[in-house]
C-alpha positions as CSV (number, residue, x, y, z in Angstrom):
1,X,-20.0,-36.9,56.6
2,X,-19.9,-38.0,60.6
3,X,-21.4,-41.4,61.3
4,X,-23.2,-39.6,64.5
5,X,-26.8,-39.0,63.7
6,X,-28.7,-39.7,67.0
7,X,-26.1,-41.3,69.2
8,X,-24.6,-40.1,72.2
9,X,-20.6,-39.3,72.4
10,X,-18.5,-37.1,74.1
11,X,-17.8,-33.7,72.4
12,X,-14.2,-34.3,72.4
13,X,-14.2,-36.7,70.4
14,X,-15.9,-35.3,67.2
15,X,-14.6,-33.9,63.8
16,X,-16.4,-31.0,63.1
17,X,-15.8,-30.3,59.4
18,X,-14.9,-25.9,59.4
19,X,-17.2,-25.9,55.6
20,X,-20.0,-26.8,58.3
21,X,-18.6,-24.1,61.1
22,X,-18.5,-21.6,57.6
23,X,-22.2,-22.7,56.5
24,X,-24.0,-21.9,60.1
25,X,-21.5,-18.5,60.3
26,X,-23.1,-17.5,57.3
27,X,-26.3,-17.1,58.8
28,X,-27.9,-17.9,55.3
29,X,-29.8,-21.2,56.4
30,X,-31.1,-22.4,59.8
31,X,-28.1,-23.7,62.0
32,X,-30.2,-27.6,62.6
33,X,-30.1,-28.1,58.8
34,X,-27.0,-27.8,58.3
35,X,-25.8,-29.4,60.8
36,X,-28.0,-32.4,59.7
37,X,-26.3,-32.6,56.2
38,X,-23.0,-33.0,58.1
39,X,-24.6,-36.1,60.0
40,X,-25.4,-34.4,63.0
41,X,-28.6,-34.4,64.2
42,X,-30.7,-34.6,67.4
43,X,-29.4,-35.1,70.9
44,X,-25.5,-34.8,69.0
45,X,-26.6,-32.1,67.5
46,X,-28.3,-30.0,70.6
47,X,-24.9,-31.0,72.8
48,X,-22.9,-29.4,69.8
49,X,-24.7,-26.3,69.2
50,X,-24.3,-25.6,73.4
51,X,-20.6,-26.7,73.0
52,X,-18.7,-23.3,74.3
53,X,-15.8,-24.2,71.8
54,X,-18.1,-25.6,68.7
55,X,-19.8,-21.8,69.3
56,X,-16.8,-19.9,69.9
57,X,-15.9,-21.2,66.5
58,X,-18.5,-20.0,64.8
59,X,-18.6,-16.3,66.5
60,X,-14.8,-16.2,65.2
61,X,-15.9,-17.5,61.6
62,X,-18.8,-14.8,61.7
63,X,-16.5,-11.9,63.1
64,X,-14.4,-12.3,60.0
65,X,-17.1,-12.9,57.4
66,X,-18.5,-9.6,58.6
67,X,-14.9,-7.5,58.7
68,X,-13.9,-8.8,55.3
69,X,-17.5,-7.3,53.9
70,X,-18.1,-11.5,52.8
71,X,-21.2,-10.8,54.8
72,X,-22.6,-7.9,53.6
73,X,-21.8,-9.4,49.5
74,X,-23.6,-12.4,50.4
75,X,-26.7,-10.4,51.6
76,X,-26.8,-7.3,49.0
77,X,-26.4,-10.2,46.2
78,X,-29.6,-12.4,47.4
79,X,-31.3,-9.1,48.0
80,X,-30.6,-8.2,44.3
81,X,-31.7,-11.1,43.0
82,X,-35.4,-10.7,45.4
83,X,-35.8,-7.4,43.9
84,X,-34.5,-8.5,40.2
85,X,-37.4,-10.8,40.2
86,X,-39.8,-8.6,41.3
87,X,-38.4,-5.8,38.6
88,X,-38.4,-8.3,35.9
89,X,-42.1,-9.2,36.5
90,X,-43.1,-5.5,36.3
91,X,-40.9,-4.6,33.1
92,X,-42.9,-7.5,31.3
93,X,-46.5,-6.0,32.5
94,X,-48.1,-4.5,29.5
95,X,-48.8,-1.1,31.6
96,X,-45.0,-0.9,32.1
97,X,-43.6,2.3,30.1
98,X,-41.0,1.9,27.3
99,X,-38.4,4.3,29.8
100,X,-39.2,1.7,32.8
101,X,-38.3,-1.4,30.7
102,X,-35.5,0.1,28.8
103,X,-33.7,1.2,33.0
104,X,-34.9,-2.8,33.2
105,X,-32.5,-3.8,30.4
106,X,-29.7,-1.6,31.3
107,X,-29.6,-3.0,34.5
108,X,-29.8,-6.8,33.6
109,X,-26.8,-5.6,31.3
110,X,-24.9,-4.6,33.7
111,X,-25.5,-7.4,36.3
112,X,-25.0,-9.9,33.8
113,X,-22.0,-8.3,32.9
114,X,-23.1,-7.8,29.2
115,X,-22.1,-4.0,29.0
116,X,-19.2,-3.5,26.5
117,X,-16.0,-3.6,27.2
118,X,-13.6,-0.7,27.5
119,X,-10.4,-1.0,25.1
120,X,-8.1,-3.4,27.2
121,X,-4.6,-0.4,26.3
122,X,-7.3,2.1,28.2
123,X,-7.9,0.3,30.9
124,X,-4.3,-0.3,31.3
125,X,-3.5,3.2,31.1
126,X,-0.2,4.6,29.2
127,X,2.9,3.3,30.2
128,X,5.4,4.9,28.6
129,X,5.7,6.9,25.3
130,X,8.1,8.1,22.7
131,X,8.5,10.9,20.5
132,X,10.4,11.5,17.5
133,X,10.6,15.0,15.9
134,X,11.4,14.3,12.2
135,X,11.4,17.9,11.2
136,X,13.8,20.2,9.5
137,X,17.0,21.5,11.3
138,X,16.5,25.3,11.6
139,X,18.6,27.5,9.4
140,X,19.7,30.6,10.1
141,X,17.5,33.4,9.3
142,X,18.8,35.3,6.0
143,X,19.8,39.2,6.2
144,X,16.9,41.3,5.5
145,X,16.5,42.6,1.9
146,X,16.9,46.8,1.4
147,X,15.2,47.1,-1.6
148,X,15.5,51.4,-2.8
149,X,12.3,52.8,-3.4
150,X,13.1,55.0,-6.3
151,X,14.3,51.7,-8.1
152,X,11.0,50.3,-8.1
153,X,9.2,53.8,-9.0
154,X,7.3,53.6,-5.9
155,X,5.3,56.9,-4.9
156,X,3.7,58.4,-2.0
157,X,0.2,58.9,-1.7
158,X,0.6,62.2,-2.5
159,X,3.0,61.8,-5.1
160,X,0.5,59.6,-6.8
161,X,-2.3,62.4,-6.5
162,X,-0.3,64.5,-8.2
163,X,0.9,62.6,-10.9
164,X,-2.7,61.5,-11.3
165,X,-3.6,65.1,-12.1
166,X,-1.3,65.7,-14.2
């Protein structure tokens, strides 16, 4: 932490530390408090926050929070955790239906990260697989049987009618 709370110095001379440049980027608190935890604070701190490089720096921090999505994740996440509040204080009201508190549950489950776990070979996917055929080698078909119908006394319908009358 800088030594420079209320005292007068030329801007060239100070360290500004980039976690401090990060925090005001953020937008998340107001700019003055930071800059207070960092040591810097009233007539440093308005010379700084006019600085063209000091806010240069912080426009270029910004500009990447917001293209790598850092800034929209930091904002959906404490809006998510507004709303979880509120939702939580509903699903304990005694008028709150079974269904609602049950949606309440799922969805704690899931932001906790409390939902089970998919088997760790699915998620991987199949690499590579093998197969081994263990069955018989085929043999060649055998020649047809001819079997002679008067050897085995068989009859035609007809030949069976008649012998049936007789």
């Amino acid at each position: 932490m800088n030594e420079y709370h209320d005292s007068t110095i030329s801007l060239g001379e100070l360290v500004i530390p980039s976690e401090m440049v990060a925090e005001i980027a953020k937008g998340m608190e107001e700019p003055k408090d930071i800059a207070f935890r960092y040591g810097f604070a009233g007539k440093v701190w308005e010379e700084l926050r006019d600085w063209q490089p000091f806010q240069t720096a912080v426009a270029a921090q910004r500009a990447e929070f917001e293209s790598s999505g850092y800034t929209f994740k930091i904002k959906a996440k404490i809006l998510t955790e507004d709303v979880f509040e509120q939702a939580y204080k509903h699903a304990r009201y005694q008028d709150a239906t079974l269904l609602q508190k049950l949606e309440f549950v799922k969805l704690g489950a899931k932001l906790a990260d409390m939902e089970p776990k998919q088997n760790s070979q699915a998620i991987a996917g199949p690499g590579f697989s093998i197969v081994i055929n263990l069955a018989e080698p085929q043999k060649e078909p055998k020649a047809p049987i001819t079997i002679d119908a008067e050897q085995l006394n068989i009859h035609t319908t007809d030949e069976r009618k008649e012998l049936s009358a007789e």
